[in-house]
Rosetta silent file (secondary structure, phi, psi, omega in degrees, C-alpha in Angstrom):
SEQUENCE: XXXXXXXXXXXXXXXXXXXXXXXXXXXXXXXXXXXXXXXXXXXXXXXXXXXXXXXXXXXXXXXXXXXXXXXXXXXXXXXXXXXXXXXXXXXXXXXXXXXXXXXXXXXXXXXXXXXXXXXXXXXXXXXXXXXX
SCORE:     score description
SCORE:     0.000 S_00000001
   1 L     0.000  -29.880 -175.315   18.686   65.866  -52.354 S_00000001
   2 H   -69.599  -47.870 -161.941   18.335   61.792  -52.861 S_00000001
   3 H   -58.399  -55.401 -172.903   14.547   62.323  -52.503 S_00000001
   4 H   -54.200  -36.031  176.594   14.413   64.877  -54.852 S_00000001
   5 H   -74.730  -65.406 -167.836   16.697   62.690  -57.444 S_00000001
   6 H   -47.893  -49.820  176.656   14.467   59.393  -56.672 S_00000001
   7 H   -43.145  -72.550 -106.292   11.140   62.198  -57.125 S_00000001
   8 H  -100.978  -53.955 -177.477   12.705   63.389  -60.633 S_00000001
   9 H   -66.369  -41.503  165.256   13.353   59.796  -61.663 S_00000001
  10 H   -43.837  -37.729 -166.196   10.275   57.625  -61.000 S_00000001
  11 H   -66.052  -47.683 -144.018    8.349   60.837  -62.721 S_00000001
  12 H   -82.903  -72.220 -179.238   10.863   60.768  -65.899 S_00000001
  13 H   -42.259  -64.723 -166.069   10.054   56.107  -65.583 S_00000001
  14 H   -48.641  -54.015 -177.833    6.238   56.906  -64.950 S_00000001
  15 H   -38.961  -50.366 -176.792    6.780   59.287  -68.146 S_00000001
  16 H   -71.847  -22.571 -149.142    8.712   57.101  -70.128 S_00000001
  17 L  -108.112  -11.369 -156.448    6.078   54.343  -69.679 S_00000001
  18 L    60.689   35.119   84.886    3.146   56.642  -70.349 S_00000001
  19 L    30.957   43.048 -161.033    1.934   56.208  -66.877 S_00000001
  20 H   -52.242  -52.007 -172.471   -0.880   58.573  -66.446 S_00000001
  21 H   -69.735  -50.051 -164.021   -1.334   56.835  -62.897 S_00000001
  22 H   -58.062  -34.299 -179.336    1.700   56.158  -62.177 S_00000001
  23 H   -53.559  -61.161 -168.633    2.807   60.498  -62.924 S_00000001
  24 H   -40.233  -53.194 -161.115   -0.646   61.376  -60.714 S_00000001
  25 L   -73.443   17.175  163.551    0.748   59.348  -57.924 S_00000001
  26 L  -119.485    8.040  140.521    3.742   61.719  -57.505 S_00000001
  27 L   -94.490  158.666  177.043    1.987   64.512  -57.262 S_00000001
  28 L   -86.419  151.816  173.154    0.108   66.459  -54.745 S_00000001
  29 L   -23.443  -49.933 -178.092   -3.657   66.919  -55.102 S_00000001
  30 L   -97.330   25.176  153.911   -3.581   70.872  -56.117 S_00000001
  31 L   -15.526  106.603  168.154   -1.083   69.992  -58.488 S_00000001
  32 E  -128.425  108.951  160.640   -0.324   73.044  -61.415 S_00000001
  33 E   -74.089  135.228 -166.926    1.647   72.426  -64.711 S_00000001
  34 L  -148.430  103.707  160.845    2.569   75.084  -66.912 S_00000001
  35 L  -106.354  149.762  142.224    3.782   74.305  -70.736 S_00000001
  36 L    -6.578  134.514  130.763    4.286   76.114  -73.364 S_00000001
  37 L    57.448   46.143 -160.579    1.540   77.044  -75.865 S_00000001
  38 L  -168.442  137.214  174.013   -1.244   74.534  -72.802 S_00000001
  39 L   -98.831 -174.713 -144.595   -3.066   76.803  -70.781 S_00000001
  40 L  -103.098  110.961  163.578   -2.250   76.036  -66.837 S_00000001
  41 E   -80.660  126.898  176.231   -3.860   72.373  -65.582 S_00000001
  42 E  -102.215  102.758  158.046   -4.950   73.000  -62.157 S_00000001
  43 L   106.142  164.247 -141.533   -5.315   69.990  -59.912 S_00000001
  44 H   -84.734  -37.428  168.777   -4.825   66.102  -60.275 S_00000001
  45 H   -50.741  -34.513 -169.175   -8.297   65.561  -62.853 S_00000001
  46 H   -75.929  -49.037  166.614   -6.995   68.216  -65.068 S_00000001
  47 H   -53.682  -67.140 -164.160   -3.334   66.787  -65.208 S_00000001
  48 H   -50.458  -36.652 -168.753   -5.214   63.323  -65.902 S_00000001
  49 H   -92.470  -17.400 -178.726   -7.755   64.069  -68.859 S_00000001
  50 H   -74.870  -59.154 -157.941   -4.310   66.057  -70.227 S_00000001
  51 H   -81.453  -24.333  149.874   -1.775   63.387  -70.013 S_00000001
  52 H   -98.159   22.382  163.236   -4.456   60.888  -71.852 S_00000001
  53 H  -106.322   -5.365  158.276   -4.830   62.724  -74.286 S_00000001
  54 H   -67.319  -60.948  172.263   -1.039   63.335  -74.707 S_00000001
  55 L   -51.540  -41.810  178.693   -0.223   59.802  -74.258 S_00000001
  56 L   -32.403  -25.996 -166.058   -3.426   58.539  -76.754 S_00000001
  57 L  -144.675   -8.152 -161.419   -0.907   59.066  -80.005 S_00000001
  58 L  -140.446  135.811  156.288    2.442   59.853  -78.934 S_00000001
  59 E   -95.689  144.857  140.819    5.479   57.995  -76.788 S_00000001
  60 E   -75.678  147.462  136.142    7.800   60.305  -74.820 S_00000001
  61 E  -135.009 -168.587 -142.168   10.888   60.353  -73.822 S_00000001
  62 E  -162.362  123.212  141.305   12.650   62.668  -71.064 S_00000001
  63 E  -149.945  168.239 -175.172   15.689   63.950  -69.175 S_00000001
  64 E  -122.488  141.951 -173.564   16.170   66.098  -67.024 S_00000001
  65 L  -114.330  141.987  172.377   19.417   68.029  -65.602 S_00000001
  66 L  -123.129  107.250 -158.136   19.162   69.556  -62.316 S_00000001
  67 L   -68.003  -55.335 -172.996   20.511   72.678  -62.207 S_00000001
  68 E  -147.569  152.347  167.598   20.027   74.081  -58.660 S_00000001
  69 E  -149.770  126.163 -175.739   17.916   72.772  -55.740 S_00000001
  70 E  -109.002  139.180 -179.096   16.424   74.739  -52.215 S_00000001
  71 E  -141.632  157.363  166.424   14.949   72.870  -49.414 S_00000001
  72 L  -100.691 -121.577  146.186   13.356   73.448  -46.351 S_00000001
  73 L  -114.812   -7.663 -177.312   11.572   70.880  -43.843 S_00000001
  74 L  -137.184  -15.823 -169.113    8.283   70.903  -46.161 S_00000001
  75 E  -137.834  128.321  147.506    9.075   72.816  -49.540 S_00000001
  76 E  -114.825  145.922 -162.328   11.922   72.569  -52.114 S_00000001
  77 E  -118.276  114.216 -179.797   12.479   74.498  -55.043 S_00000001
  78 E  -125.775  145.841 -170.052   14.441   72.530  -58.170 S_00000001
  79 E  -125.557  150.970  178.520   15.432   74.249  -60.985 S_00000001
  80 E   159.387 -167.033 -170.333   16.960   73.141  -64.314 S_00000001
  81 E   -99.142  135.993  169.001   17.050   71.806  -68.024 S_00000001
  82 E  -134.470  156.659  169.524   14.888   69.368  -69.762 S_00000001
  83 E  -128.569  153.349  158.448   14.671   67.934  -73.127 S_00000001
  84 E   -85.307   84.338  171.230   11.572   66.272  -74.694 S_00000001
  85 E  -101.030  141.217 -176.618   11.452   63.680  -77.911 S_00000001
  86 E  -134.582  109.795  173.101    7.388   63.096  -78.520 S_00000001
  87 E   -84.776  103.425  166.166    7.392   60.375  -80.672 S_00000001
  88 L   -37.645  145.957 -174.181    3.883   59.840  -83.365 S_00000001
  89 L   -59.631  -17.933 -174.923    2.324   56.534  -82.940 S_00000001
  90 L  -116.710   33.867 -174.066    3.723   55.270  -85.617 S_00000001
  91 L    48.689   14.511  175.309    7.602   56.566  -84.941 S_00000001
  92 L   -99.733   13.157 -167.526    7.995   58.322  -88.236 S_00000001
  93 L  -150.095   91.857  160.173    7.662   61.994  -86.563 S_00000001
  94 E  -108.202  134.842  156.705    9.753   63.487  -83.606 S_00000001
  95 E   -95.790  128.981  170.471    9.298   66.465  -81.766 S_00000001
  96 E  -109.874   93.242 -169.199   11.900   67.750  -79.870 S_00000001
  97 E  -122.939  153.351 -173.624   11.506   70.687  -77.154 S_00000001
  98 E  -137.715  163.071  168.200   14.212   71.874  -74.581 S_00000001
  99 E   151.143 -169.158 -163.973   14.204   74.370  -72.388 S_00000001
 100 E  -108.528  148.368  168.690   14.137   75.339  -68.479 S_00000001
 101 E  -120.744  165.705 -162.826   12.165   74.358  -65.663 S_00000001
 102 E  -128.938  105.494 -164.490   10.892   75.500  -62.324 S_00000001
 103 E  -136.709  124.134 -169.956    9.318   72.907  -59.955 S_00000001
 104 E   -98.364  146.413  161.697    8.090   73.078  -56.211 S_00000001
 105 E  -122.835 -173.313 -153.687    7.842   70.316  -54.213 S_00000001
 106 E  -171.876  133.934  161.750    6.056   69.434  -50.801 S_00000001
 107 E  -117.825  153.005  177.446    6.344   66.950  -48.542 S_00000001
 108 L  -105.488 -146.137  179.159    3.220   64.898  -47.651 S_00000001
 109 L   -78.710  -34.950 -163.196    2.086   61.809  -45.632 S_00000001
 110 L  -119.032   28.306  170.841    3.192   59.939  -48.642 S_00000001
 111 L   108.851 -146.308  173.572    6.519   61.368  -49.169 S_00000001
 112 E   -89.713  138.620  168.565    7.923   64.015  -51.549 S_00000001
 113 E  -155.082  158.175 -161.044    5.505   65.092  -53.757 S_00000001
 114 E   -66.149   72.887 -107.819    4.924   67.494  -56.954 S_00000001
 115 L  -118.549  -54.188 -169.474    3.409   70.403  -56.365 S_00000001
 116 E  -117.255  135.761 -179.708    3.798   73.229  -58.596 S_00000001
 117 L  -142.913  156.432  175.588    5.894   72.932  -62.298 S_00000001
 118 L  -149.324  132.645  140.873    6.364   75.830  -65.194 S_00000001
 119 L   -87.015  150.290  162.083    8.345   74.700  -68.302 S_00000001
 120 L   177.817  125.654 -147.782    9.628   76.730  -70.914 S_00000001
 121 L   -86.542   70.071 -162.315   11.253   76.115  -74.088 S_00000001
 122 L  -133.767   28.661 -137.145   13.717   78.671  -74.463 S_00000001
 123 L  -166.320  159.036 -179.223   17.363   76.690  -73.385 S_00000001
 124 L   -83.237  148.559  164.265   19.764   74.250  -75.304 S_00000001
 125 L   -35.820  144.647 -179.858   18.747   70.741  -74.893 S_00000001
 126 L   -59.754  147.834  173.409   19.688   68.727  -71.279 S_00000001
 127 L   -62.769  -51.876 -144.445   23.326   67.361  -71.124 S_00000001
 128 L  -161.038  163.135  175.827   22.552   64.029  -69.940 S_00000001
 129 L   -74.801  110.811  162.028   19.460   62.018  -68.000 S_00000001
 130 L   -86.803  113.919  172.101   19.236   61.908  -64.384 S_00000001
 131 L    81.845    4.086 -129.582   19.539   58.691  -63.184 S_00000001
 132 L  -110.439    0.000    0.000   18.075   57.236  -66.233 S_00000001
């Protein structure tokens, strides 16, 4: 479970920071994200030309609640709440999205890493930040 906290938080710092590299380098290679109303980035290039063109006009910020978590010796399954604020470059416009998420993980050579994620904005806003 600490890996899995330290995983959720560096991503949520990397996030916070706009970090395109820093996000990539918590994930695994065949990496797939699934938002809302974003058709499904497949793989670490896909994630990459997406998150600089998110980041290009907008700051984020993030938390996440973790609802439930399953682990094995190589795969864990975490489940839970997130909230969103997407800030406009020039802070006069927030977006706000909440809702639940589903996220596999793996472990590699290089630790815990991110393998599979589905969002979906249909949930009350996160309690509180993890670790944050």
């Amino acid at each position: 479970m600490e890996a899995i906290e330290q995983l959720i938080n560096e991503f949520l710092r990397a996030l916070q920071r706009a970090d395109t590299e820093g996000i990539l380098g918590l994930t695994d290679t065949s990496v797939v994200l699934m938002i809302p109303a974003t058709p499904a980035l497949r793989g670490t290039e896909a994630l990459r030309r997406w998150l600089k063109t998110q980041f290009r006009h907008k700051s984020p910020e993030a938390e996440i609640e973790i609802i439930g978590v399953r682990l094995d010796e190589k795969l864990g399954v975490i489940e839970g709440r997130f909230t969103a604020r997407i800030h406009d470059d020039r802070n006069t416009r927030i977006e706000v999205v909440s809702g639940n998420y589903l996220a596999v993980v793996r472990e590699s050579e290089e630790g815990l890493r991110l393998s599979h994620c589905s969002f979906s904005s249909d949930l009350p806003p996160a309690r509180h930040a993890a670790g944050v």
